[in-house]
C-alpha positions in Angstrom: 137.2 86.3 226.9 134.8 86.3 224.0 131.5 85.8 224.8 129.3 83.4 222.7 126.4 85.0 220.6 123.0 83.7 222.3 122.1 82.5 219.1 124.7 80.2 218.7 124.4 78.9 222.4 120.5 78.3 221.1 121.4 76.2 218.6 123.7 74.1 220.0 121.3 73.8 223.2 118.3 73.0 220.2 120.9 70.2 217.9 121.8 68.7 221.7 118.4 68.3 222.4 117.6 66.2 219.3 120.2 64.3 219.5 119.5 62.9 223.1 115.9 62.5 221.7 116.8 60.6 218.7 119.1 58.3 220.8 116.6 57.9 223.6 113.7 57.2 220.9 115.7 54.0 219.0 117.2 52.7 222.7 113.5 52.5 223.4 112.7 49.9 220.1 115.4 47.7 221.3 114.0 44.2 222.8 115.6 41.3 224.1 113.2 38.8 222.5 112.6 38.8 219.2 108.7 39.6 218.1 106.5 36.7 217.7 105.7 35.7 214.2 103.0 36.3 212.3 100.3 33.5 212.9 100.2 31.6 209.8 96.9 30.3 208.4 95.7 27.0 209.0 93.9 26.5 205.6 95.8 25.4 202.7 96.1 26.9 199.1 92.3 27.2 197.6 91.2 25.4 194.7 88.0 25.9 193.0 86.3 22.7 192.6 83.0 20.8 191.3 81.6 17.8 192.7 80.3 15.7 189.7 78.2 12.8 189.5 79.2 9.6 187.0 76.6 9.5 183.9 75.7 6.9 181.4 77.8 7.4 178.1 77.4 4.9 174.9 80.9 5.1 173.7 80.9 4.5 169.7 83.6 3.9 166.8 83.5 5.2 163.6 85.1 3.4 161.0 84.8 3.5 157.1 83.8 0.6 155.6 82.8 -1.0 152.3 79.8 -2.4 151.1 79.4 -6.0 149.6 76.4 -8.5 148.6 76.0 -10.9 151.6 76.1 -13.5 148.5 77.4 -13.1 145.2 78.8 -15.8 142.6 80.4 -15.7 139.0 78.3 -18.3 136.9 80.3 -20.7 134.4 79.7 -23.0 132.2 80.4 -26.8 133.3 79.9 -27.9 129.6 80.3 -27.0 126.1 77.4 -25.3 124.0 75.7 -23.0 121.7 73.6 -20.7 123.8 70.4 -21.3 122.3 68.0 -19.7 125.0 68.3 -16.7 127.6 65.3 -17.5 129.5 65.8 -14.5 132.5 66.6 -11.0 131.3 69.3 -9.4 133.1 68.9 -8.0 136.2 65.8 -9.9 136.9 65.4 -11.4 140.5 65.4 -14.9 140.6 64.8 -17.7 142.9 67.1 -20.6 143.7 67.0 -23.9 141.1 65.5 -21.3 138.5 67.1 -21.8 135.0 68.9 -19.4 133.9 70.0 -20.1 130.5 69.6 -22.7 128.2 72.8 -24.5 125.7 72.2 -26.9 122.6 72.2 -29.8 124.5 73.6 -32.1 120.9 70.4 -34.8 121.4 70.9 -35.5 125.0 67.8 -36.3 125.9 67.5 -39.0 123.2 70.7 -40.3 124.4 69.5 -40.0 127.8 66.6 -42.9 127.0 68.7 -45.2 125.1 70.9 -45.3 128.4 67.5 -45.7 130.5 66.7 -48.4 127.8 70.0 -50.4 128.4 69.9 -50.2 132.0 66.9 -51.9 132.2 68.3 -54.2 130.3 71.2 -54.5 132.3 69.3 -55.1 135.1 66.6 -57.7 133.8 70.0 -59.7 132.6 71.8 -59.0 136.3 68.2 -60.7 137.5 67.7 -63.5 135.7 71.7 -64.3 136.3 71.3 -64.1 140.3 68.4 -66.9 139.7 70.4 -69.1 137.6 73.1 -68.7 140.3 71.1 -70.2 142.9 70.3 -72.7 140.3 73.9 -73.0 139.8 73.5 -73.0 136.0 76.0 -70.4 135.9 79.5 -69.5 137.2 80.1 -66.7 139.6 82.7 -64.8 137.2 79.7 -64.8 135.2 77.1 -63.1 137.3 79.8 -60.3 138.6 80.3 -59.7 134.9 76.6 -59.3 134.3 76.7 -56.9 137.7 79.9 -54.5 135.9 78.0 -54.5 133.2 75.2 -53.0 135.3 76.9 -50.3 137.5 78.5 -48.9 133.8 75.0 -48.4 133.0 74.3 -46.8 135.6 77.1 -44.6 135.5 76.8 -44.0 131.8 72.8 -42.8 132.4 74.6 -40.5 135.7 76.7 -38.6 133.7 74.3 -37.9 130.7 72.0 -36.9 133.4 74.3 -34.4 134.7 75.4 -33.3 131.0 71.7 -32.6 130.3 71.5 -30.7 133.9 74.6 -28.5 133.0 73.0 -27.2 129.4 70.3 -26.0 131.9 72.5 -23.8 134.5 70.0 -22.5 137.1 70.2 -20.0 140.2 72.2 -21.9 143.6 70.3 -19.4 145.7 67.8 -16.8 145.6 69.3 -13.1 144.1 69.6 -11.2 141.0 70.9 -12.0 137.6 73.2 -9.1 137.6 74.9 -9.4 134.9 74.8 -12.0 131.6 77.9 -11.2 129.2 76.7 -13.6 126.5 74.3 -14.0 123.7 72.3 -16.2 121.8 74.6 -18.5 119.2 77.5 -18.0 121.4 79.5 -20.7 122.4 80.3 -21.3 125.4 83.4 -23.4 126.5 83.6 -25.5 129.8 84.5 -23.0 132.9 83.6 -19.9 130.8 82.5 -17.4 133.0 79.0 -15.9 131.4 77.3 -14.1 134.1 76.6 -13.2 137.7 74.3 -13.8 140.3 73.8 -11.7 143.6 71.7 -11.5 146.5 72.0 -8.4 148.2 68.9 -8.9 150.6 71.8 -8.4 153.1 74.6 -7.0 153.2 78.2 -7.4 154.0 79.9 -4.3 155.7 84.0 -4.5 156.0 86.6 -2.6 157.5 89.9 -2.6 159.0 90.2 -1.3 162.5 93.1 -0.3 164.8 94.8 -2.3 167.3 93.7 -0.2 170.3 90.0 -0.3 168.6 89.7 -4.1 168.3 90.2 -4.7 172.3 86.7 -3.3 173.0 84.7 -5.0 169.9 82.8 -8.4 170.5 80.5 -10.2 167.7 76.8 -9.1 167.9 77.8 -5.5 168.6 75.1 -3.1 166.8 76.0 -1.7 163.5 74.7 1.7 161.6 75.9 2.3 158.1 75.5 5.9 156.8 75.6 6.2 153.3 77.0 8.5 151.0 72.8 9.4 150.5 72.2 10.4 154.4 70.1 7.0 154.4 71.2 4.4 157.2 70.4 0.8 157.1 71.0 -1.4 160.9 73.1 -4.7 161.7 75.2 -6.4 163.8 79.3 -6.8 163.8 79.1 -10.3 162.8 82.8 -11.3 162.4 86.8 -10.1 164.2 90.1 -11.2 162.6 91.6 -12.9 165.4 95.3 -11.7 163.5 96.4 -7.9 162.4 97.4 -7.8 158.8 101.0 -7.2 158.8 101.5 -4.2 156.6 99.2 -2.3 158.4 98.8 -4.0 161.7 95.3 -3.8 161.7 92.3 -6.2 161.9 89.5 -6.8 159.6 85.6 -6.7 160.8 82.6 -7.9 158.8 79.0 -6.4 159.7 76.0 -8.3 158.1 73.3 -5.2 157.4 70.1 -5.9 156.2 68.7 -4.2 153.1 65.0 -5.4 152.8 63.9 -3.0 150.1 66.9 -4.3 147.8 69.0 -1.1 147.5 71.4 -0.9 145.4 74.2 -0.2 147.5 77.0 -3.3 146.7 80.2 -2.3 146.4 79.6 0.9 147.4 81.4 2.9 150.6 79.5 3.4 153.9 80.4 4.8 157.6 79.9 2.3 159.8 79.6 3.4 163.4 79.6 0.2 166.1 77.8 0.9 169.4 79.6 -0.2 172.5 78.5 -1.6 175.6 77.5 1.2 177.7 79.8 2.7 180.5 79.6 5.1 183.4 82.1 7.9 182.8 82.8 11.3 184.3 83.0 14.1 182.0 85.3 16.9 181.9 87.3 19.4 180.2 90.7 18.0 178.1 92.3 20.8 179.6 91.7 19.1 183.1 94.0 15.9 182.1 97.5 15.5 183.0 100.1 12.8 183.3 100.9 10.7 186.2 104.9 9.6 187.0 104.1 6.2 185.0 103.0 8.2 181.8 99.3 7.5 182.1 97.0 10.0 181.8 95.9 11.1 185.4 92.8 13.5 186.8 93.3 16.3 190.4 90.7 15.7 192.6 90.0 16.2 196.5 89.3 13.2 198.3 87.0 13.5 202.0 89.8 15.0 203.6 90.4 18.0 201.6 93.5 16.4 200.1 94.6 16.4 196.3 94.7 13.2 195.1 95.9 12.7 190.9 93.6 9.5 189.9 94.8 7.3 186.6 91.7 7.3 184.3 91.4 5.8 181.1 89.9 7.7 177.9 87.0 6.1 176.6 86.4 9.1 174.1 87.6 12.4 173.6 87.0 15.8 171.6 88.2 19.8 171.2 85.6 20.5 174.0 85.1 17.1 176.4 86.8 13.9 177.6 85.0 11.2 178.8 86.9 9.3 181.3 86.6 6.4 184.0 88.4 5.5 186.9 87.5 8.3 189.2 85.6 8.1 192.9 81.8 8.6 192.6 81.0 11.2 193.2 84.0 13.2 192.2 85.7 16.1 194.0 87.0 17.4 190.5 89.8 20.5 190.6 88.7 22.9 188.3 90.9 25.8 189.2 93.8 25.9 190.8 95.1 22.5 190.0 98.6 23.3 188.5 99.6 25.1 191.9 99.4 22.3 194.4 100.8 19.1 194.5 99.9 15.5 195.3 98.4 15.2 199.3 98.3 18.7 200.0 95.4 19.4 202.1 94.1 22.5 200.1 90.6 25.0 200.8 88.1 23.9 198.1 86.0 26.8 197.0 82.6 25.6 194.9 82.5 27.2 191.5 79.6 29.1 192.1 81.4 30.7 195.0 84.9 31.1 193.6 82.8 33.0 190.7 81.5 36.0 192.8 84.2 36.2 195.6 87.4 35.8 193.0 88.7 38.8 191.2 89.1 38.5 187.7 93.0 39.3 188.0 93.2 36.7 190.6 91.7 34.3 187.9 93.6 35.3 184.8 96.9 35.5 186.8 95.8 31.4 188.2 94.7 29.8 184.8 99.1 29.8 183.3 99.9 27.5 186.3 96.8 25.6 185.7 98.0 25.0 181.9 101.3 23.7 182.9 100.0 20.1 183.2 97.8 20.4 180.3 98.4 17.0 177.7 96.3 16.8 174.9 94.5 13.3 174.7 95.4 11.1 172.7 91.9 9.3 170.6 
């Protein structure tokens, strides 16, 4: 018999020897119990956060608006006439019962004292008749003709009166004699239109608002009107349609401004801004809003417990860089970071802002801020 090369029996002693070792080694890892888990962390997902106090904000609308004279009236003639004098000079300021301008008045005032004449007349005969009646001299048809006779003198003198007045226009209030559009030997028929008289001491600001505007305005609001200048003059929203027009669905406003130094701003254009009543509101980033299950817009916040909690708020005024909101717990717990990754009564690990700052990478941070802009809704003004 052959025997076996001692370098082969080495081998085969060396490749049995490995694999007892092997098998031994992995018998050796085999446990009846499985491992125990890897303890789990008690605190939640982390969310930077900023606890906010409420501030006073002085919410204001802008609107544009146009300018009127608080007062203004178109002057007619009430008779017929020659203009035969022009007393005030256009544009002068005038005072109320002031005339104006003067018509041929065709011998009024001599006709005006023959009917003074015969109503004294009238009057001595009505007299003398009531005395006789006592007396009765005369009959009682009599006297009451006597007393007609009276009251058409009377009424005759009245209207010649007021026909004398009316060749006489003069000023119903105090203002300026804006504009006279006839001249002397014209004539002038009865409810002509010859000039016009304004007072723009005050003025009259209107606009048109929207409906979700008109809810929060109230009469005696504060007005500013910016002009097309820079200048500003002050007032107060004196009037609200109580109905929307219907082509537009909108309401009109009136602002009474005063204009002491008599500008001349009527029927110009203005921006009238109205002051609101003051409110408290919390102020944060547009980018912090979201949307609630009802549609509303909604704010992430912690409450005591360290749980998220998504608030309805209501928008009191908005732009590209801040929202002004109310509805939120004072102070506020406010999500800043982090938001878009939790849900609704989570109990989460706050982190301050300051804090999340120095301890969070900046990868961590970029790679956080996508999620956060999944709930982002732009507000609606």
């Amino acid at each position: 018999m052959r025997k076996i090369p001692f370098s082969y029996a080495l081998a085969s002693l060396l490749v049995l020897a490995l694999v007892i070792w092997l098998a031994l080694g992995n018998f050796q890892r085999f446990q009846t119990t499985p491992p125990d888990a890897p303890a789990r962390s008690e605190a939640g997902s982390r969310v930077e956060i900023v606890v906010q106090q409420s501030t006073l904000f002085i919410p204001q609308q802008i609107i544009q608006g146009q300018l009127t004279a608080e007062r203004e009236t178109t002057l007619r003639a009430n008779v017929a006439g020659f203009v035969a004098e022009k007393p005030v000079a256009q544009g002068s300021r005038v005072e109320a019962g002031e005339t104006l301008l003067v018509l041929d008045n065709n011998a009024l005032p001599e006709q005006l004292q023959q009917a003074r004449d015969e109503l004294a007349v009238a009057e001595a005969e009505y007299a003398g008749a009531r005395n006789l009646r006592q007396r009765e001299l005369i009959s009682q048809p009599e006297l009451l003709r006597l007393q007609s006779a009276l009251s058409a003198r009377a009424a005759s003198l009245a209207q010649l009166q007021k026909q004398l007045d009316d060749s006489h226009p003069t000023a119903p209030f105090d203002g300026v004699l804006n504009r006279v559009q006839v001249e002397l030997g014209d004539l002038l028929q009865p409810g002509e239109e010859w000039g016009q008289l304004v007072d723009d001491r005050r003025l009259k600001g209107a606009a048109w608002v929207s409906q979700q505007q008109v809810g929060d305005l109230s009469v005696g609001l504060p007005v500013t009107a910016r002009l097309l200048n820079g200048d500003h003059i002050e007032g107060e929203l004196t009037f609200i349609s109580h109905r929307a027009e219907e082509a537009t669905r909108s309401f009109y406003v009136e602002a009474t401004l005063d204009n002491p130094a008599g500008k001349r701003l009527a029927g110009g254009s203005a921006e009238l801004t109205i002051t609101l009543p003051p409110r408290h509101v919390h102020t944060l980033s547009p980018a912090l809003l979201s949307l609630n299950s009802e549609g509303q817009l909604a704010v992430k916040h912690l409450d005591d417990n360290d749980q998220v909690q998504l608030t309805a708020v209501e928008l009191v005024s908005a732009d590209i860089q801040r929202a002004y909101v109310t509805g939120l717990p004072d102070p506020l717990r406010l999500i800043t970071l982090g938001a878009g990754m939790v849900e609704t009564g989570e109990t989460v690990t706050p982190v301050p802002a300051e804090e999340a700052i120095i301890s969070q990478p900046s990868s961590q941070r970029s790679s956080e801020q996508p999620a956060e802009q999944d709930n982002v809704h732009a507000p609606v003004d």
